[in-house]
DSSP file (Angstrom, degrees, kcal/mol; ACC not computed):
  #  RESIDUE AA STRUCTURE BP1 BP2  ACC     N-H-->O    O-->H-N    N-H-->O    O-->H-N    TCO  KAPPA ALPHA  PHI   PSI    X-CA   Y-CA   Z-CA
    1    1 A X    >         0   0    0      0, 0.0     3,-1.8     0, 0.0     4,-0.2   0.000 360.0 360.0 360.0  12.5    4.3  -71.3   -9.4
    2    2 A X  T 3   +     0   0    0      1,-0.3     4,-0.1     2,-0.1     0, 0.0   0.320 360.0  65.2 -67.7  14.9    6.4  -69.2  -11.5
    3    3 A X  T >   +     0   0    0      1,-0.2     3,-1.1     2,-0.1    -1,-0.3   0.384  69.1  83.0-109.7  14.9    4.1  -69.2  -14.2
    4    4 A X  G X  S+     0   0    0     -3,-1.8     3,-1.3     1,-0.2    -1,-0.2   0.660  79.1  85.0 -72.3   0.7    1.1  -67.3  -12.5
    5    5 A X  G >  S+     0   0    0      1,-0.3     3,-2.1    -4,-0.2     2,-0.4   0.928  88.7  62.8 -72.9 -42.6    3.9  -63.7  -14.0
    6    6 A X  G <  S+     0   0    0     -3,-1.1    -1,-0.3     1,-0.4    -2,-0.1   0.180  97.8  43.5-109.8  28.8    1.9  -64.5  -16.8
    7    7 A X  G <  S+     0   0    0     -3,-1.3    -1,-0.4    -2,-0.4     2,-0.2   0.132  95.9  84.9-131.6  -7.9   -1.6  -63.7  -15.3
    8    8 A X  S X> S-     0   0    0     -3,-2.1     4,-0.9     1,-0.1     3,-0.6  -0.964  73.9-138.8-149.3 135.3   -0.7  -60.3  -13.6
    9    9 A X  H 3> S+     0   0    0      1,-0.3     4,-1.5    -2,-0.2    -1,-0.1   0.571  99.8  63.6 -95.7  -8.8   -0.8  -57.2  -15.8
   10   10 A X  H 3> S+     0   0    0      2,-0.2     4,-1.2     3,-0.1    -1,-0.3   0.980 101.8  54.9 -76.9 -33.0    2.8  -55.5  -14.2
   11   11 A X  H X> S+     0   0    0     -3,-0.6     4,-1.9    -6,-0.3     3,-0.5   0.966 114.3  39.7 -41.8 -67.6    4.8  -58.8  -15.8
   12   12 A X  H 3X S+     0   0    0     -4,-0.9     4,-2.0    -7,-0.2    -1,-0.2   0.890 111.4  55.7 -73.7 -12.4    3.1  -57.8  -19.5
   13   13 A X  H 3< S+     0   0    0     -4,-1.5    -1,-0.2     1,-0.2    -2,-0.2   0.892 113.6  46.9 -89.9 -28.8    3.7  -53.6  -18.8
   14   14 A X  H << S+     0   0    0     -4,-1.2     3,-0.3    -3,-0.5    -1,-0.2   0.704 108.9  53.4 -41.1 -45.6    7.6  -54.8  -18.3
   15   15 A X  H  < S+     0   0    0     -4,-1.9     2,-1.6    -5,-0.2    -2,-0.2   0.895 122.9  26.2 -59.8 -82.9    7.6  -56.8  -21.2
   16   16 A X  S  < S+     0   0    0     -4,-2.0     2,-0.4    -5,-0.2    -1,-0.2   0.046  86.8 122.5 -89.9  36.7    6.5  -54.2  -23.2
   17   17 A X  S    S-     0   0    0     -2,-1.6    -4,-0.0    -3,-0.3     0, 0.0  -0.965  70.6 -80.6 -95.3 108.5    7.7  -50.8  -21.4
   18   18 A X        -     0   0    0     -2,-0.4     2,-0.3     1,-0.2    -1,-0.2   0.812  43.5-100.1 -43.0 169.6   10.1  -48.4  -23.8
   19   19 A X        -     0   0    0      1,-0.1    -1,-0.2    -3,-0.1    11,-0.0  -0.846  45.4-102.2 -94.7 154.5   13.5  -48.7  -24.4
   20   20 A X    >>  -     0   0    0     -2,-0.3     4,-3.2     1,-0.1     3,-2.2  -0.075  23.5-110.9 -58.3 162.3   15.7  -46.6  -22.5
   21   21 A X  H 3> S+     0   0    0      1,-0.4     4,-1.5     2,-0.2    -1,-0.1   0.904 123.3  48.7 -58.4 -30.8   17.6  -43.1  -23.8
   22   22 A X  H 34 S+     0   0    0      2,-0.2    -1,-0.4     3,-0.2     4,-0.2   0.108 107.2  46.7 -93.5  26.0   20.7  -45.3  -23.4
   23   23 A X  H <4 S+     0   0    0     -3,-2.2     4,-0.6     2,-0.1    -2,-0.2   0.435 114.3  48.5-136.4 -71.4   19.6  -48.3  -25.2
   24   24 A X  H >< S+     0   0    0     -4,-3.2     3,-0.7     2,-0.2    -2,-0.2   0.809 112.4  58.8 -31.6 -34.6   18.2  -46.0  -28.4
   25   25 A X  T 3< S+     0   0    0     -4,-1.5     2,-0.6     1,-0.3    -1,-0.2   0.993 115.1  28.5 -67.2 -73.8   21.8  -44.2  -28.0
   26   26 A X  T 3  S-     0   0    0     -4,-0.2    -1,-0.3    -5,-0.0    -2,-0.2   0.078 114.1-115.0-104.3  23.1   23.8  -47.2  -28.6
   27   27 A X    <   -     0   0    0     -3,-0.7     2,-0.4    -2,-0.6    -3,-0.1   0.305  38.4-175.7  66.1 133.5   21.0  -49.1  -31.0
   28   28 A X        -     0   0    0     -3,-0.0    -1,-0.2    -4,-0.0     5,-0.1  -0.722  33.8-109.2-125.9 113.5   20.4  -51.8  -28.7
   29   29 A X     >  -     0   0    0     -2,-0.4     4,-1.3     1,-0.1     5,-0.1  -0.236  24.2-145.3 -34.1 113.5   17.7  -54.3  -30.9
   30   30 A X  H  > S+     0   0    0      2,-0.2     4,-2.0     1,-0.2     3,-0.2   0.909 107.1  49.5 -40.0 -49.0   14.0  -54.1  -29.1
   31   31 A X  H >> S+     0   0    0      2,-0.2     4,-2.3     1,-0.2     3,-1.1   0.990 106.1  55.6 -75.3 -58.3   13.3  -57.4  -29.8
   32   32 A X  H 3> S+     0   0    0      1,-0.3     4,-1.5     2,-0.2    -1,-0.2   0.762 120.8  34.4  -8.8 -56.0   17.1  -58.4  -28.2
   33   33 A X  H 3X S+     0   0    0     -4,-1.3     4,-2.2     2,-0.2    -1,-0.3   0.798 112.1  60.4 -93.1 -16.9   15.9  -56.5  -24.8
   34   34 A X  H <X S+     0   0    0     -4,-2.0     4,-2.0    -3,-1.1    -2,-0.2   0.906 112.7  41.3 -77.5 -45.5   12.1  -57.8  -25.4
   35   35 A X  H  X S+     0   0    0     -4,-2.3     4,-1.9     2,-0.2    -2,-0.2   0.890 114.0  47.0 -76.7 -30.7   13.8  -61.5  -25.1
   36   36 A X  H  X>S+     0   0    0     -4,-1.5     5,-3.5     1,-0.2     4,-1.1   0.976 117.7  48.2 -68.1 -42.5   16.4  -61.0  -22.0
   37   37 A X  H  <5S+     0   0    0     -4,-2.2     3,-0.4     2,-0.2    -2,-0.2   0.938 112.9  43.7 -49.7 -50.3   13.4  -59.3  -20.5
   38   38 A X  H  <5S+     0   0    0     -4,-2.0    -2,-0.2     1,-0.2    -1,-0.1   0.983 121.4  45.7 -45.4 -70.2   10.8  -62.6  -21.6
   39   39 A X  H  <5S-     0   0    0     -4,-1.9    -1,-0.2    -5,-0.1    -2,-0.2   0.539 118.6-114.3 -77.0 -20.1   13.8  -64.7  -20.3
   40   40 A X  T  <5 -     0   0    0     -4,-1.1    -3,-0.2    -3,-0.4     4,-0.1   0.715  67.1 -67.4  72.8  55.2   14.6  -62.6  -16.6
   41   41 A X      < -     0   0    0     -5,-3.5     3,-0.2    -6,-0.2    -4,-0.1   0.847  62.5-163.1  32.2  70.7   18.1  -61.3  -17.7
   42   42 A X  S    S+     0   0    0      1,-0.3    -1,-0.1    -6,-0.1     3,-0.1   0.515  83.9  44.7 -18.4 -49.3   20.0  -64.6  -17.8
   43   43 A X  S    S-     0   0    0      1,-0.4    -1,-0.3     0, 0.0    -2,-0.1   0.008 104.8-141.3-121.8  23.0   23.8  -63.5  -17.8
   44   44 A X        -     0   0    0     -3,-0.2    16,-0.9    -4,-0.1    -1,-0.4  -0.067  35.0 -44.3  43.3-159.5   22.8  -60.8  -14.7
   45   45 A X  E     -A   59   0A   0     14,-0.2     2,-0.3     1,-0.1    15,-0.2  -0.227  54.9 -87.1-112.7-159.5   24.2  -57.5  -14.6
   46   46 A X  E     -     0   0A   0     12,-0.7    10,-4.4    13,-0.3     2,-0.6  -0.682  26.8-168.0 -91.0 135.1   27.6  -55.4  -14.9
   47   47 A X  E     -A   55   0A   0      8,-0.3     8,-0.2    -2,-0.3     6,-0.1  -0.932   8.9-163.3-127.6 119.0   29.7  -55.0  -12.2
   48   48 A X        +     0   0    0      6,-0.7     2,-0.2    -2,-0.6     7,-0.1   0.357  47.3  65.7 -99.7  26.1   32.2  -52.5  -12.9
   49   49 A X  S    S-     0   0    0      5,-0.3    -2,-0.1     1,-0.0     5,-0.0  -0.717  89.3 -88.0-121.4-177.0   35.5  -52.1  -10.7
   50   50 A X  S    S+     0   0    0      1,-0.3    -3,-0.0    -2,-0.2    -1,-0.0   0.698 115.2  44.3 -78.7 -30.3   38.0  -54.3  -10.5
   51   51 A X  S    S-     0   0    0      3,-0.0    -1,-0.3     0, 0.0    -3,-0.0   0.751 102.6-121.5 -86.4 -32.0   37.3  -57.1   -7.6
   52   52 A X  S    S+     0   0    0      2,-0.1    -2,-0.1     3,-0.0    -4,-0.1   0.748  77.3 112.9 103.5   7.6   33.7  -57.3   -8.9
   53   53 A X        +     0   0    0      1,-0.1     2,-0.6     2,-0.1    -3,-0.0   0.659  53.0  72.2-110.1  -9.5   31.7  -56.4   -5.9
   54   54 A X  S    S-     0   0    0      2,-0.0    -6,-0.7    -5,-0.0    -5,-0.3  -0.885  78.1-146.5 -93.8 100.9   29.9  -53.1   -6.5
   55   55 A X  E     -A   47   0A   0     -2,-0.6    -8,-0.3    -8,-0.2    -2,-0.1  -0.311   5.6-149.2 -75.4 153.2   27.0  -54.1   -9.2
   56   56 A X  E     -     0   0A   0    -10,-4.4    -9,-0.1     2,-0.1    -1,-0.1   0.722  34.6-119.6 -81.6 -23.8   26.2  -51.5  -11.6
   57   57 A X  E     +     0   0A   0    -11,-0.5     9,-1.2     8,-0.1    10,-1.0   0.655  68.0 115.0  85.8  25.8   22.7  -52.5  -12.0
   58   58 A X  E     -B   65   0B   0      7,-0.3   -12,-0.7   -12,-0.2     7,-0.2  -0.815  67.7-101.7 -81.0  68.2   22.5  -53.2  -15.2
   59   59 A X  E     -A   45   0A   0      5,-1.4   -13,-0.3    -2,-0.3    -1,-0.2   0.686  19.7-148.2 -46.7 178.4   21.9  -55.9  -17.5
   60   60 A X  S    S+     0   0    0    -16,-0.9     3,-0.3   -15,-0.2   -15,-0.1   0.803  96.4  35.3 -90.9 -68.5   25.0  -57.7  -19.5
   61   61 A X  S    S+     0   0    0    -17,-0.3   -28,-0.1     1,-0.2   -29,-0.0   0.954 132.8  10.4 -49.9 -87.5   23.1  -58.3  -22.3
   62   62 A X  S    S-     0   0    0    -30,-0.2    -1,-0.2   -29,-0.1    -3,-0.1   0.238  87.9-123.7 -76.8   5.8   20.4  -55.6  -23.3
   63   63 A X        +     0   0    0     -3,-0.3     2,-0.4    -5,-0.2   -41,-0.1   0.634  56.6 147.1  87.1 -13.1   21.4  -52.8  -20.8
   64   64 A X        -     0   0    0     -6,-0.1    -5,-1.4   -31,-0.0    -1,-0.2  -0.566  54.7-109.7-103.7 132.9   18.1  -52.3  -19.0
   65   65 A X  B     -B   58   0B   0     -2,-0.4    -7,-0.3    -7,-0.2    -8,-0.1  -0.178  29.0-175.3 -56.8 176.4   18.5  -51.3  -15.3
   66   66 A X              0   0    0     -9,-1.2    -8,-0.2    -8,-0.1    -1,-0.1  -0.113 360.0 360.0-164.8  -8.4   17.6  -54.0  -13.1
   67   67 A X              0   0    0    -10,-1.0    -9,-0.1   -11,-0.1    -2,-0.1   0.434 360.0 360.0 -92.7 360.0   18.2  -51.6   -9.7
């Protein structure tokens, strides 16, 4: 039933909700985060120490918090 997302108006206002200050900072393509968004941020997020267990919340790809 995962396609009913595409019936319910918080799915499209996600899709199409601004880019972040940090995604304009570093360029990050709209369309780039408009597809990892489309797609539910494939490659997960960043986890930044060394063992790998403290998430950052963050996407790999496009950047867009996910916390």
């Amino acid at each position: 039933m995962d396609w009913l997302k595409y019936f319910t108006i918080w799915w499209w206002q996600y899709i199409f909700a601004p880019l972040s200050n940090y995604q304009r900072l570093y360029e990050i393509s709209p369309i780039k985060v408009f597809v990892c968004r489309w797609k539910g941020h494939p490659n997960g997020e960043i986890y930044y120490n060394i063992g790998g267990d403290e998430p950052d919340h963050h996407c790999k790809d496009c950047e867009d918090d996910l916390g």
